[in-house]
N, C-alpha and C positions, 0 to 999 in steps of 0.2 A: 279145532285148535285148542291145546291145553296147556296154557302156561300159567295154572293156577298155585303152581310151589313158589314161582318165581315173585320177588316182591324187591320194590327199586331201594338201593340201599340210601340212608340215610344222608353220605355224603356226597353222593350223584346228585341230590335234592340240594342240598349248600353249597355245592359245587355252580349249580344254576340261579339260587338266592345268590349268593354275592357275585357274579358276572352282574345280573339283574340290579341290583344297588347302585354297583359300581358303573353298568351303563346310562342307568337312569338318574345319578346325578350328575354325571358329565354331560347330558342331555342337558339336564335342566340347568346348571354352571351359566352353560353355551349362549342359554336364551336370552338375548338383549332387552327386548323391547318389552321385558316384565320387570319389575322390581321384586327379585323375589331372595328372602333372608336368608340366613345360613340352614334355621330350620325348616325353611320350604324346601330347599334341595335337599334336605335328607329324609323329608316328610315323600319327595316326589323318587328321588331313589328306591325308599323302602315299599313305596306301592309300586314301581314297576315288580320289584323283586316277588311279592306278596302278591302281587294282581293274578296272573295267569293260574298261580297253586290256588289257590281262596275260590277261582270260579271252577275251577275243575273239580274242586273237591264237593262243591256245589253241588253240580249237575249230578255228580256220581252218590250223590248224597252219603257223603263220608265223612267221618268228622275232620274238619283242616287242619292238616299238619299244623300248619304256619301258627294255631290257636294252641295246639297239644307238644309241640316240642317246644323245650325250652331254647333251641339253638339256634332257632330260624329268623326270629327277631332279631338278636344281637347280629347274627353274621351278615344280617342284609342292614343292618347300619353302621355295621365297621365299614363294610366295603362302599357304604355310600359316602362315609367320611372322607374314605382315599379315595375314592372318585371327583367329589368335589376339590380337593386339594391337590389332584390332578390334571383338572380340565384345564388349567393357563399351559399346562406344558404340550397339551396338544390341541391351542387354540387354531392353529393353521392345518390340523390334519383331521380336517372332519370325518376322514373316511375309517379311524379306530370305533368312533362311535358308531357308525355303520356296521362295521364289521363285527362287533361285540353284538348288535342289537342282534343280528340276523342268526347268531351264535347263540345267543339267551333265546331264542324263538325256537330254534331247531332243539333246546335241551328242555321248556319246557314241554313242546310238540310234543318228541318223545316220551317222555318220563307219563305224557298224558296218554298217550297214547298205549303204552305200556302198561300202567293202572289199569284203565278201560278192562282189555285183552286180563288181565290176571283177574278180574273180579267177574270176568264172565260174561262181558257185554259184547255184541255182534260186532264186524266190523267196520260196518256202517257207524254204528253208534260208538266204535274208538275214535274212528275216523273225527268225527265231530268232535271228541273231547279233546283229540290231539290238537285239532286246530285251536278250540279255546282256549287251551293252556297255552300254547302259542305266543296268541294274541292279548291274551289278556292284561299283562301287565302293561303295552303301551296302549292301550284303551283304556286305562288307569291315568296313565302318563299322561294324555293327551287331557282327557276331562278333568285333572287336577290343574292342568296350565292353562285351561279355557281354548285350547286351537282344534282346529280341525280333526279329526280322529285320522289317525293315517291311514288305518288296511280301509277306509271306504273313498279314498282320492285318488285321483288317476295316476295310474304308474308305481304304486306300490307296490302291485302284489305278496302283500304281507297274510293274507287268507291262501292264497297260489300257492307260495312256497310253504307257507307250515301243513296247509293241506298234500302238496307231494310228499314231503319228509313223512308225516305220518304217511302214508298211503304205503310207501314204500318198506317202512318196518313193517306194518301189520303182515302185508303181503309176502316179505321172506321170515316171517314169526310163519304165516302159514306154510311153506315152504321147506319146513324144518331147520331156517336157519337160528343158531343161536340170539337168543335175545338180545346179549347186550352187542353181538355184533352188529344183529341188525339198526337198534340204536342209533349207534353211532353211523350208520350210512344213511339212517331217516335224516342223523344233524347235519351230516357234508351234503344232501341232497338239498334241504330247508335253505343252507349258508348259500349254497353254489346258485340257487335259483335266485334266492333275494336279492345277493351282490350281482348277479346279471343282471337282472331289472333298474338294477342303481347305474350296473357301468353301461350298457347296453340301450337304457330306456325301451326297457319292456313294457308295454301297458295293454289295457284293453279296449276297444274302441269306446270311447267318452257317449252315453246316452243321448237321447236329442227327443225331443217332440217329435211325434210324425204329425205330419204337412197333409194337408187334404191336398189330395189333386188337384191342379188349377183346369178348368173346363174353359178349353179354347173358346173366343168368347164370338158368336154368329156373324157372321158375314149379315149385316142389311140389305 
């Protein structure tokens, strides 16, 4: 597979920074039982937005956009501004912040998943970076607000769907379909699987200790 000419353009990456801002302080707005100031919801915006680029460029050991362009910062805290000063208007519709979340997971997927593939790395190993760029900004999200990390609690599958999404580019990238089509069908695969899980309650059976056999106990 050679998609080594192709490289993700500038505004596809701002495009996915400010969704990321913009869902990640309406997220954090939303959360009650924290007292958290104006600049912790833009502090927790701009690490969703920043989170999944910063670990992808990590593992790919490249230097991170997010540090070398000057537009990445500013667009992921305008958009966390208007997010914050949005979330009263959609106190009663939690399900935008669902739907943006599972939207920013499907475009960093991608975008990770796409690097990978154009610097040459198998697809196994896109595979993987797709899902970290994924996931990584609410794994940011999460340990900045001290709660539970979500892709590892039952019923998210926020690993599932960013892993299909990728699975699904790399796979018509090898295929010969066009890149940015395929893209975009890795995000509506990412979106479509995540909001099932949400509307559906998709999960995967909850771990347990295994039980030593109880040995019938002798007849006297």
């Amino acid at each position: 597979m050679d998609i080594t000419p192709l490289h993700v353009p500038l505004w596809v990456e701002l495009i996915a920074a400010g969704l990321g801002g913009l869902q990640g302080a309406m997220f954090a707005a939303g959360v009650k039982d924290r007292r958290i100031d104006v600049l912790g919801v833009i502090v927790i915006g701009v690490g969703v937005s920043l989170g999944g680029s910063l670990l992808r460029d990590i593992v790919l050991n490249q230097q991170p956009i997010v540090v070398w362009s000057n537009w990445y910062v500013p667009v992921a805290s305008a958009c966390a501004v208007i997010g914050m000063a949005l979330q009263p208007l959609f106190v009663r519709a939690t399900w935008v912040i669902t739907v943006l979340d599972a939207v920013v997971m499907g475009l960093f997927g991608a975008i990770g998943a796409t690097k990978a593939l154009s610097l040459g790395v198998g697809e196994v190993g896109a595979l993987l970076v797709g899902v970290v760029g994924a996931i990584g900004g609410s794994l940011v999200r999460d340990l900045l607000l001290g709660i539970p990390v979500a892709f590892l609690q039952v019923g998210s599958l926020y690993a599932v769907a960013a892993a299909a999404g990728s699975a699904i580019l790399i796979v018509l990238a090898a295929l010969g379909t066009p890149v940015p089509i395929a893209g975009l069908v890795g995000v509506l695969v990412t979106t479509v699987v995540r909001l099932g899980a949400v509307r559906f309650d998709w999960t995967f059976p909850e771990q347990r200790p295994l039980r030593a056999p109880r040995r019938r106990a002798r007849r006297a």
